[in-house]
DODRENPA-354539 format. One record per residue (C-alpha): y, z, x; chain. Coordinates in Angstrom, 1 decimal, always signed. Each point is the difference from the previous one (the first is absolute). Layout:
REM residues N
@north->Y&up->Z&east->X&ch->A
...
END
This chain:
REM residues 227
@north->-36.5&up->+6.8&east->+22.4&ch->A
@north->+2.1&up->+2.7&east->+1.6&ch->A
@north->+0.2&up->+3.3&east->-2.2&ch->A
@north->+3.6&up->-0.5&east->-0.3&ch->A
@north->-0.5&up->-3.3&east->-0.9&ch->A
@north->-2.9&up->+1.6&east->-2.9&ch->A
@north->+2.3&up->+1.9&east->-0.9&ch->A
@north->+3.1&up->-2.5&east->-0.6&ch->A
@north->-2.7&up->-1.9&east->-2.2&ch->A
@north->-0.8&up->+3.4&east->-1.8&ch->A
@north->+3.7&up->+0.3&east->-0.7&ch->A
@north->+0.7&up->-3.5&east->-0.8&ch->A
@north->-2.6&up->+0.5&east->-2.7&ch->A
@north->+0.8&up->+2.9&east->-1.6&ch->A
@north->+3.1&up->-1.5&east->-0.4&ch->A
@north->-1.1&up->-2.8&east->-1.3&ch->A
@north->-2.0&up->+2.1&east->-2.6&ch->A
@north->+2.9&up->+1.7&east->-0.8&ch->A
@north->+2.0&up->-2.9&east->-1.0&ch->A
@north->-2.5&up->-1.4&east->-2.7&ch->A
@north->-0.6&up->+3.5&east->-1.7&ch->A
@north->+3.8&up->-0.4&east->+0.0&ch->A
@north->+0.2&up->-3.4&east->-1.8&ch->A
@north->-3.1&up->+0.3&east->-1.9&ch->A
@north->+1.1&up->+3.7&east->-1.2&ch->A
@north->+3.6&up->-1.5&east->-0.9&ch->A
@north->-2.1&up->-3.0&east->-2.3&ch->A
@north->-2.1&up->+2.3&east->-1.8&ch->A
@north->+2.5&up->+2.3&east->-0.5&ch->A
@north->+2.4&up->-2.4&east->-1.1&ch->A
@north->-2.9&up->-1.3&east->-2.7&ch->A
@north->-1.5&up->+2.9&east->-0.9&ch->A
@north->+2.5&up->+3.2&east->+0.5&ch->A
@north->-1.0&up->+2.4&east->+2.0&ch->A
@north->-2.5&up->+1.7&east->-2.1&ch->A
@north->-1.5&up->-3.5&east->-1.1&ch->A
@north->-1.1&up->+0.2&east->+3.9&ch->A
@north->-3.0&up->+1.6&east->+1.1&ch->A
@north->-1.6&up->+0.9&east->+3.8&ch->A
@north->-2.7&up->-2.5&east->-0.5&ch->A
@north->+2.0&up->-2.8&east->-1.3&ch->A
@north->+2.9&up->+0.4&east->+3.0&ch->A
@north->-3.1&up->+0.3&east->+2.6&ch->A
@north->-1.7&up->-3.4&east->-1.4&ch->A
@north->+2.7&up->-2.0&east->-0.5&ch->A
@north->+1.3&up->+1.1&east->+3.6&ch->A
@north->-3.5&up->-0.3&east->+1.2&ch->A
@north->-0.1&up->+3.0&east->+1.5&ch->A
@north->-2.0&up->+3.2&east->-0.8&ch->A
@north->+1.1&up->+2.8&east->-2.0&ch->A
@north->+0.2&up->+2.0&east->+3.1&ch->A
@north->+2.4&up->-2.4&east->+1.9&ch->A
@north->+2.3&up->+0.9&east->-2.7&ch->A
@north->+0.2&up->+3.5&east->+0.5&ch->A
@north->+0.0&up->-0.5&east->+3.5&ch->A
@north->+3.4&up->-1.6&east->-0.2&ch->A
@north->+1.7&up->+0.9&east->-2.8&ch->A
@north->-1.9&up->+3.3&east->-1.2&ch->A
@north->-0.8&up->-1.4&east->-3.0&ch->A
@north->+1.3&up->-2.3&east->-2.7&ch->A
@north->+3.1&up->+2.3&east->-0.6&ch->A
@north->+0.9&up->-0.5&east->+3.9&ch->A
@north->-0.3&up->-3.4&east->-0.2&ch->A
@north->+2.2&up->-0.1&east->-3.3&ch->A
@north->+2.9&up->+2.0&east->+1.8&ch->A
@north->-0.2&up->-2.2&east->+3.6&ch->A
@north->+0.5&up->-3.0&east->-2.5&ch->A
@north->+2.9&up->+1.6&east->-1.4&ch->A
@north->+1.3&up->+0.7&east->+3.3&ch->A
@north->-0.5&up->-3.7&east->+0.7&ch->A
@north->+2.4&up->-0.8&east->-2.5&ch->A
@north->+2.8&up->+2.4&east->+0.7&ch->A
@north->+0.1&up->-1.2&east->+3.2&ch->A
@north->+0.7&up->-3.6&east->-1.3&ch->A
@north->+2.6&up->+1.8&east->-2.2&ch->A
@north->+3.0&up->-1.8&east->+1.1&ch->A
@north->-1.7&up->-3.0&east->+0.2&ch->A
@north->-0.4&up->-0.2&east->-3.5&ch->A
@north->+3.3&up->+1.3&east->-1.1&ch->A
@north->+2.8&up->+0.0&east->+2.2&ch->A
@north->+1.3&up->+3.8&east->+0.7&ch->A
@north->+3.3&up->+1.5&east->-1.7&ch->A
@north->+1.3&up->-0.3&east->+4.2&ch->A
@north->-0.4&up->-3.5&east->-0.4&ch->A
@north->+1.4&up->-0.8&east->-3.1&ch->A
@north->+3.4&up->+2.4&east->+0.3&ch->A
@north->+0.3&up->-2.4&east->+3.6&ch->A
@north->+0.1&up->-3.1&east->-2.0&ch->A
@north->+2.3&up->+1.7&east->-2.8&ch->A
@north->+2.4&up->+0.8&east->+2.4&ch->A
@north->-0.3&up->-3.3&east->+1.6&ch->A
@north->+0.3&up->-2.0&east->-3.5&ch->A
@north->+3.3&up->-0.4&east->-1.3&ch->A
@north->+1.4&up->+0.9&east->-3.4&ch->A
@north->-0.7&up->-3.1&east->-2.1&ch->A
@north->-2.4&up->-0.2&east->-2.6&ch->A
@north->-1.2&up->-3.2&east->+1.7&ch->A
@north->-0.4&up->+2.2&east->+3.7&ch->A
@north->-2.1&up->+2.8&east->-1.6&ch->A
@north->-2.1&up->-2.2&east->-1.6&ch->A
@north->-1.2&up->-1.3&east->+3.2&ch->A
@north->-0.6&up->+4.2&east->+0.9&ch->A
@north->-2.3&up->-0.5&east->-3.2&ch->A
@north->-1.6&up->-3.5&east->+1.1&ch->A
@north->-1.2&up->+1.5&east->+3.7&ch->A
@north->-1.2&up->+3.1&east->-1.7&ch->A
@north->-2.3&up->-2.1&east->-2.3&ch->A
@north->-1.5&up->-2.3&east->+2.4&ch->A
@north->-1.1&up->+3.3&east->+2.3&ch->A
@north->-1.4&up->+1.3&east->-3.3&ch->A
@north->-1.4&up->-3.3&east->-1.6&ch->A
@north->-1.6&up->-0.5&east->+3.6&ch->A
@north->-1.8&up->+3.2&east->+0.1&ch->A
@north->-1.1&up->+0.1&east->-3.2&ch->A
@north->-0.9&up->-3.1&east->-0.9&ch->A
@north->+0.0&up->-2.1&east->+2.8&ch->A
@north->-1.9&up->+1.6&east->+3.1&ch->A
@north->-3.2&up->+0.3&east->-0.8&ch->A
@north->-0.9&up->+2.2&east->+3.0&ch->A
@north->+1.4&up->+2.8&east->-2.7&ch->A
@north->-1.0&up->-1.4&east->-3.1&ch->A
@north->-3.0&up->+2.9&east->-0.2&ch->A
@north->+2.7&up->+2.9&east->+0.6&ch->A
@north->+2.1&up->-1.3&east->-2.4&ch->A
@north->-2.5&up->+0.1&east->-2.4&ch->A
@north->-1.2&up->+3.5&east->+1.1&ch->A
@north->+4.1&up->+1.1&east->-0.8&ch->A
@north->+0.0&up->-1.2&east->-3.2&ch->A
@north->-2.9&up->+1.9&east->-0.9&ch->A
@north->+0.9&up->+3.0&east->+1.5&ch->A
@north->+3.1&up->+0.0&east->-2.7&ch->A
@north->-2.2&up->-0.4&east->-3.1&ch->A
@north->-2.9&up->+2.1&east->+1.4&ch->A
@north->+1.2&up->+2.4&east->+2.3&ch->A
@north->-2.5&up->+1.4&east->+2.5&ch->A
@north->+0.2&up->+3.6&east->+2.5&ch->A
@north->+2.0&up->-2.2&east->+2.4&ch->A
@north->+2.6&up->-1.0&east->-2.0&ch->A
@north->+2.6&up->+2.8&east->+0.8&ch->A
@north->+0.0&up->-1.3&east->+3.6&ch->A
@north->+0.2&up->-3.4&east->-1.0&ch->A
@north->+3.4&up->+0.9&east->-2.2&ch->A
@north->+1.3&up->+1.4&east->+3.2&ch->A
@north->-0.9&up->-2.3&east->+2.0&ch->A
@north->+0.2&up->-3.6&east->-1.4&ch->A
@north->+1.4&up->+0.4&east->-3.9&ch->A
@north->+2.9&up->+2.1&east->+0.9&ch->A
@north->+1.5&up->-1.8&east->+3.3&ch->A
@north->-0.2&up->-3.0&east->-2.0&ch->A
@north->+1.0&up->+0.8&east->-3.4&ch->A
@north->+3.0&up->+1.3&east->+1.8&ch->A
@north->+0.5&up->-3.2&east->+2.3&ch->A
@north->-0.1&up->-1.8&east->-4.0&ch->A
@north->+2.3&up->+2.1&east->-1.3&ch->A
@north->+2.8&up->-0.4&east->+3.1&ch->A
@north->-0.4&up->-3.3&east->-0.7&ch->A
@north->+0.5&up->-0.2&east->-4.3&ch->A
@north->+3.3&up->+2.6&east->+0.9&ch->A
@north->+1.4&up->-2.3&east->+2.7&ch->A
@north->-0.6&up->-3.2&east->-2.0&ch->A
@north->+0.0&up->+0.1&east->-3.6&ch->A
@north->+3.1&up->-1.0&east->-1.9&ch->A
@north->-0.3&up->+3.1&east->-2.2&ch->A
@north->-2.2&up->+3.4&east->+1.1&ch->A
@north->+1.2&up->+2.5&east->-2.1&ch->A
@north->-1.5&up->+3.1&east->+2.0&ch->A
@north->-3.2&up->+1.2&east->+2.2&ch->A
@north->-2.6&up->-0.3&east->-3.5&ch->A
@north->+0.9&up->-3.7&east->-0.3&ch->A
@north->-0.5&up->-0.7&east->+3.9&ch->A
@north->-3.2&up->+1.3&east->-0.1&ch->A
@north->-0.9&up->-1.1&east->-3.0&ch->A
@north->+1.0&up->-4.1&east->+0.9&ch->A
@north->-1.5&up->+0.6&east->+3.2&ch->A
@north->-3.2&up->+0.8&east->-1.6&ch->A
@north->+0.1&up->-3.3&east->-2.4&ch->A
@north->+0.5&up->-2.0&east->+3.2&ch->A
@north->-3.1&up->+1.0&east->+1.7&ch->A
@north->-2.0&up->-0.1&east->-3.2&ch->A
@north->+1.0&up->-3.4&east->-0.6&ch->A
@north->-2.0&up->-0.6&east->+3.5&ch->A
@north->-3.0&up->+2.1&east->-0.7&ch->A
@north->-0.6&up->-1.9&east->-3.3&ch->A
@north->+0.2&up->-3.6&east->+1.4&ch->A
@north->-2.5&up->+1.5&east->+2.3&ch->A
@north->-2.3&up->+1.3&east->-2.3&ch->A
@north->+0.3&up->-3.0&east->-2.7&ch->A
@north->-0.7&up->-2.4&east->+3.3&ch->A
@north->-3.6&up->-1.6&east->-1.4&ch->A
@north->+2.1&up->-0.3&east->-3.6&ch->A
@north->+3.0&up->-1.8&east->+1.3&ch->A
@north->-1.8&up->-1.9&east->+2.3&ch->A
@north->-2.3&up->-1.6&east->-2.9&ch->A
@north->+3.2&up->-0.3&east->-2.0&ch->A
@north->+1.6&up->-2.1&east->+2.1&ch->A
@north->-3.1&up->-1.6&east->+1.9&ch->A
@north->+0.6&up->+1.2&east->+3.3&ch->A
@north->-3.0&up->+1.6&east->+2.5&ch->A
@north->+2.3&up->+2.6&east->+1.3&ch->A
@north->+2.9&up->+1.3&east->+0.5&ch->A
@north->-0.1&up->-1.7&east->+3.4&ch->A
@north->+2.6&up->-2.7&east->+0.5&ch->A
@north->+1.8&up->+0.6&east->-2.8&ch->A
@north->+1.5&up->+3.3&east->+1.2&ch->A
@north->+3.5&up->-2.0&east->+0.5&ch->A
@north->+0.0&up->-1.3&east->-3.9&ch->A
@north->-0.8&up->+3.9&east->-0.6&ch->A
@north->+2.6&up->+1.4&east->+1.8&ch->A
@north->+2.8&up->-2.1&east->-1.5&ch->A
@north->-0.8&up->+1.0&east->-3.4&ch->A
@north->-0.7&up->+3.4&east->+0.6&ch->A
@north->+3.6&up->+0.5&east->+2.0&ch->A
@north->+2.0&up->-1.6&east->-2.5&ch->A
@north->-1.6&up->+1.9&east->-3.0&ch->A
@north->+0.4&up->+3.2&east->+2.3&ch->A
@north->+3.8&up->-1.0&east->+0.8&ch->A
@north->+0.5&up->+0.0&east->-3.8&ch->A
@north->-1.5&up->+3.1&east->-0.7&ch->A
@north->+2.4&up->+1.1&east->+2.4&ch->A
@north->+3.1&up->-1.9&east->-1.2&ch->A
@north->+0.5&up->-1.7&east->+3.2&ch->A
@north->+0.2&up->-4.1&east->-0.4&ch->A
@north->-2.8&up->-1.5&east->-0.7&ch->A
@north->+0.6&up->-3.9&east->+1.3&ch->A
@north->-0.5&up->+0.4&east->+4.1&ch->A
@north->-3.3&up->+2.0&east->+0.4&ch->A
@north->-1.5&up->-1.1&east->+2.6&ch->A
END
């Protein structure tokens, strides 16, 4: 082997090293919070050693923050940005029945990323806990995730609802609407058994209906065509 070609291999695994710290950081994290998360545990469950770690990340509070910046960058795949959503306003007309279907796309981005994808099911996780149990990074994460999408939910509750009486009650709905998400999310094993499914997983469609039309009728839009 050509040193080039030792060195493309070199590459190709430190990258590859990189990439399951990455997950298995995001899974522990997600289970445990961050400071349910030691060294040791993240090198052994990575199988790597504790060294490897450091090599990479710094330590377990790099790691933390390149997981974070994982997820802001999948931002607007999650939630679709305020851009987005005032195209689609302006597109809509101004039935009640026309910005209900601004409401229906918004959901199915969100329901999809939240609940659906489970390429960010970890992340997700990791987001909710940062709200309960916030950690040193969390000032960057309200600049750089919360805010951009509390405000795309808001542009959307002020450009839809029947009634929004000022700013307070935009944000305020907007923040209902997500939480509604977050706690089918977290009550997934519960409902599941309740209702005898394995998963989530093909049943997303059956999930999305109901959660639209309860969402339209917190929002006083009709309620018969969500789709």
């Amino acid at each position: 082997m050509t040193g080039r070609g030792r060195k493309s291999l070199k590459r190709a695994q430190g990258e590859e090293t990189r990439a399951t710290l990455l997950q298995t950081g995001a899974e522990l994290f997600a289970r445990n919070g961050y400071n349910g998360v030691s060294m040791r545990t993240l090198a052994a469950e990575a199988g790597v050693n504790l060294a490897t770690v450091s090599y990479h990340f710094g330590g377990k509070a790099g790691l933390y923050e390149a997981i974070i910046h994982k997820i802001n960058e999948v931002r607007d795949q999650i939630f679709p940005p305020t851009g987005a959503v005032r195209a689609r306003l302006a597109e809509a007309g101004e039935t009640p029945e026309e910005r209900a279907e601004v409401v229906d796309w918004f959901m199915s981005a969100l329901i999809d990323g939240l609940l659906v994808r489970t390429d960010f099911l970890w992340g997700v996780v990791i987001i909710s806990r940062e709200l309960v149990h916030p950690t040193e990074i969390f000032s960057k994460m309200e600049t750089e995730f919360f805010n951009p999408n509390l405000e795309s939910l808001s542009v959307l509750v002020k450009g839809t609802a029947a009634h929004c009486r000022d700013e307070t009650d935009a944000i305020i709905t907007g923040h209902l609407i997500v939480s509604i998400i977050i706690k089918l999310l977290e009550s997934h094993t519960l409902i599941c058994k309740r209702l005898g499914w394995d998963s989530y997983q093909g049943h997303h469609k059956t999930i999305e209906a109901i959660v639209k039309t309860r969402i339209r009728g917190l929002l006083g839009l009709p309620m018969e065509n969500a789709q």
